[in-house]
C-alpha positions in Angstrom: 6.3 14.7 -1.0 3.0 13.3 -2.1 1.9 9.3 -2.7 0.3 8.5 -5.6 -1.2 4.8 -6.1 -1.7 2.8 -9.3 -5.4 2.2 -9.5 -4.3 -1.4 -8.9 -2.5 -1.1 -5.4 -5.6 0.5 -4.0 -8.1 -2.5 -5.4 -5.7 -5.1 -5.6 -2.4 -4.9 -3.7 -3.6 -3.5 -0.3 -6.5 -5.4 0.1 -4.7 -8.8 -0.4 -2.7 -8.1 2.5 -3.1 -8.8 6.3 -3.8 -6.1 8.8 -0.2 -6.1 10.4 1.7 -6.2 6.8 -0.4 -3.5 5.8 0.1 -1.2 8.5 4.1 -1.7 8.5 3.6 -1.1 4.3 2.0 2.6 5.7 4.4 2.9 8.0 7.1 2.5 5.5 5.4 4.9 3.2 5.1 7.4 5.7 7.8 7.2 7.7 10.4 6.7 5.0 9.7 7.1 1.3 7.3 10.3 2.0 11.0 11.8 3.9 13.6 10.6 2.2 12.3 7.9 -1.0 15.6 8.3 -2.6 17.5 7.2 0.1 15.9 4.5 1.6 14.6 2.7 -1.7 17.3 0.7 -4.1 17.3 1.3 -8.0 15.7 -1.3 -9.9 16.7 -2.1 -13.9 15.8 -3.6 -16.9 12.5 -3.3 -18.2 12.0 -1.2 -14.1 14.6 1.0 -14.8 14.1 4.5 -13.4 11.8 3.0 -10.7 13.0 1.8 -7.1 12.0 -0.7 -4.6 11.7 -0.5 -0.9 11.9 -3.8 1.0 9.1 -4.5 3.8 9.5 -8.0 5.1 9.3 -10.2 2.6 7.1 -7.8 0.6 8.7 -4.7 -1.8 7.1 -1.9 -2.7 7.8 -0.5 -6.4 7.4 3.0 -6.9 9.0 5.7 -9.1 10.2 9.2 -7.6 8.7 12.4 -10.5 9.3 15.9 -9.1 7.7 16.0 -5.5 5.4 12.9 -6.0 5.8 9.1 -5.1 3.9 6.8 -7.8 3.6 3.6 -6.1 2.8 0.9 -9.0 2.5 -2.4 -7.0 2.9 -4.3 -3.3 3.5 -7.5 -3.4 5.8 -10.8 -2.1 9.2 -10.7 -4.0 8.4 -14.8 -4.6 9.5 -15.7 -7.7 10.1 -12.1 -9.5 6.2 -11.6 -9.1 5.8 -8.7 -7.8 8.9 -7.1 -10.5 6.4 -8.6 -13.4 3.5 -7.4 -12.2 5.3 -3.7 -11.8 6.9 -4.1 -15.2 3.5 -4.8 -16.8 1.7 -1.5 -15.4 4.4 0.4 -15.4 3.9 0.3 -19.7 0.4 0.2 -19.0 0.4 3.6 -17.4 2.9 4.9 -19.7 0.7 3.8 -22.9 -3.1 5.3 -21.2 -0.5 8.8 -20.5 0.6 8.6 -24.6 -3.1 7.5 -25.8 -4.3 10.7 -23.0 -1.9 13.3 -24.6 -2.1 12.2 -28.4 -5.8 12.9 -27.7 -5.3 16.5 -26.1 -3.0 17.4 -28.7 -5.7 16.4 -31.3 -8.6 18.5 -29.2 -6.0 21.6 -29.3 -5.7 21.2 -32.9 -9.1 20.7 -34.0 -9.3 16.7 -34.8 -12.0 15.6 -32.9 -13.1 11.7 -33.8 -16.9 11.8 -33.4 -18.2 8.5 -31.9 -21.4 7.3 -34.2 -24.9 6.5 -32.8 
């Protein structure tokens, strides 16, 4: 299995946590989701279905399983449904830069090529 992190665990997430909360978040990661993530993790729903969370203290981690890889989309304290918003919201971020990334492929494959004006 191989992790993948949301541009905004590496710059956000992680670094707003302590030392010990981050190691026992890589722990976690390691020892458990990169072995067995669709054992140890618990479905999530609604506007996070098809994603799971894995509890860490009083911190989850939201990822989503694709093939062999791990997308971890945020870290965070499960206060108040924070960290399930926050998850939601670049969850259909991510999905919307993939759809703008392919609609613009599929446009170089087929010749239509929007030239940017100097």
């Amino acid at each position: 299995m191989k992790v993948r992190y949301a541009r905004h665990v590496l710059e956000i997430d992680i670094p707003s946590l302590n030392k010990e909360m981050a190691l026992r978040i890589k722990n976690a990661i390691e020892k458990r989701l990169m072995v067995a993530p669709l054992e140890y993790g618990d479905y999530l729903h609604g506007t996070l279905k098809g994603n799971r969370k894995y509890r860490v203290g009083d911190h989850r981690i939201v990822y989503r399983v694709i093939g062999n890889d791990i997308y971890i989309l945020a870290i965070g304290k499960r206060k108040d449904d924070e960290v399930y918003q926050v998850a939601a919201k670049r969850s259909r971020t991510q999905i919307m830069e993939k759809s703008a990334r392919y609609k613009l492929l599929n446009r170089k494959k087929r010749g239509i090529v929007c030239k940017k004006s100097v």
